[in-house]
Phi, psi and omega in degrees: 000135139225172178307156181279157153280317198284333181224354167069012149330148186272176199182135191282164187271105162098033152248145188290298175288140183263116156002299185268314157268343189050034165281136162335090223267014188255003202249141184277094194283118157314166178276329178279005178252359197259156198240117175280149201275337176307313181274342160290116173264159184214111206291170190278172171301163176270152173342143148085344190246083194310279190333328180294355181258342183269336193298290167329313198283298156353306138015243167334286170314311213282321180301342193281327191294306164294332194333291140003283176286321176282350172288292171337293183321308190292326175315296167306335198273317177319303177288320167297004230211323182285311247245002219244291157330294171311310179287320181300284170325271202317328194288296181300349133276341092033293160283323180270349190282313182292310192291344169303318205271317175318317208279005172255001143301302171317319191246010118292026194243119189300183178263124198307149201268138188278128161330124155306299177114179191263182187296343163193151208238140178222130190231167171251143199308159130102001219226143194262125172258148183266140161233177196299295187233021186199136163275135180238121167242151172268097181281356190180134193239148148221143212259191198351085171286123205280153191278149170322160168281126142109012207261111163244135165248167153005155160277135130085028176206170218201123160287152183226101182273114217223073209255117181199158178240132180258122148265123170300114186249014184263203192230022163237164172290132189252160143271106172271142168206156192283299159030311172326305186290101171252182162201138206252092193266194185321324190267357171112354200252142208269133181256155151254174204310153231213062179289141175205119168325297174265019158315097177311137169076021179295140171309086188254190159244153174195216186215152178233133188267147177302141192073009187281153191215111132297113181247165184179146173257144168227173201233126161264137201246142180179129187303147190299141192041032163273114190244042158210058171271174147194222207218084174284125172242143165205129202252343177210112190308272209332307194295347209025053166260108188218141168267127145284099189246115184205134064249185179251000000 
């Protein structure tokens, strides 16, 4: 006969299990880990089954014996199981933080700057200059143009009657004036515009809505027989764009 370790119960010579706790009789229980069996109830075996009531207790013991590592165990499974998501979730914030930070370089990235076009544009009568947001043709010159009644002119000057159409080609409304307009003769030097009352068609200011289309005539004072005159648009000092149409 000997003792159980576990539950110190007598126990026959050459059982692996002990009967009353069904502790492992091969495995060495500490003294703080043994379950006295007085505190364990151990419901009876069921009809028919001798062995079910030492299975349960076997049980019992074995969990007592381990508690400690299945505890450990359970933990680990715990934290790996937390700790799994998480780094995922992290990771995957991570990726919307980077892609966060891209789509916001993108959209600090300046906008590309709208064309001017160049700073002075030179055509021939009849030939269309392109500007930023409006088109100019000169359609027609004709040179001593008869003067107005009571209209004196200069010694050694002759009127320039000038027929040209301005269109708007932007997607805002221009501004037009005859003001715009000079002309320039051989010595460099620039005249404006001529009012006269009975100039047909005459040229005023007003403003063109996009796709907008304006004709008009202007009247010029320009020394008599100059043939390197020409036709200065500058529609805005500040841009400093202006078309040249010449000779006239």
């Amino acid at each position: 006969m000997a003792d159980c370790p576990n539950c110190g119960r007598e126990i026959q010579g050459g059982m692996r299990f002990c009967p009353n706790c069904g502790q492992d009789q091969s495995v060495v229980v500490p003294q703080d880990h043994r379950i006295p069996t007085e505190d364990v109830p151990v419901p009876p075996p069921p009809s028919g089954s001798p062995h079910g009531g030492g299975r349960r207790k076997w049980v019992i013991g074995l969990l007592g014996c381990g508690g400690l590592v299945a505890l450990l165990l359970v933990a680990l499974l715990v934290v790996a199981v937390v700790s799994g998501p998480t780094n995922q979730t992290a990771q995957s914030g991570g990726d919307g933080q980077e892609s966060g930070g891209e789509e916001e370089k993108e959209e600090k990235k300046p906008a590309p700057k709208k064309k001017s076009g160049p700073e002075n544009v030179e055509v021939a009568v009849g030939e269309t200059a392109e500007l930023q947001d409006r088109s100019l043709v000169v359609n027609e010159v004709q040179h001593n143009y008869p003067p107005a009644r009571f209209q004196k002119l200069e010694p050694d000057t002759e009127l320039l009657r000038v027929y040209l159409t301005l269109r708007n080609t932007g997607e805002q409304p221009i501004n037009y004036n005859p003001l715009d307009f000079k002309v320039q003769d051989s010595n460099g030097v620039q005249k404006n515009y001529q009012a006269m009352a009975e100039l047909p068609y005459r040229l005023e200011y007003g403003s063109l809505a996009p796709d907008g289309t304006v004709e008009g005539n202007l009247a010029f004072e320009v020394p008599q027989g100059d043939n390197n005159l020409q036709l200065v648009y500058q529609p805005n000092a500040f841009q400093r764009q202006t078309v040249t149409v010449g000779p006239l």
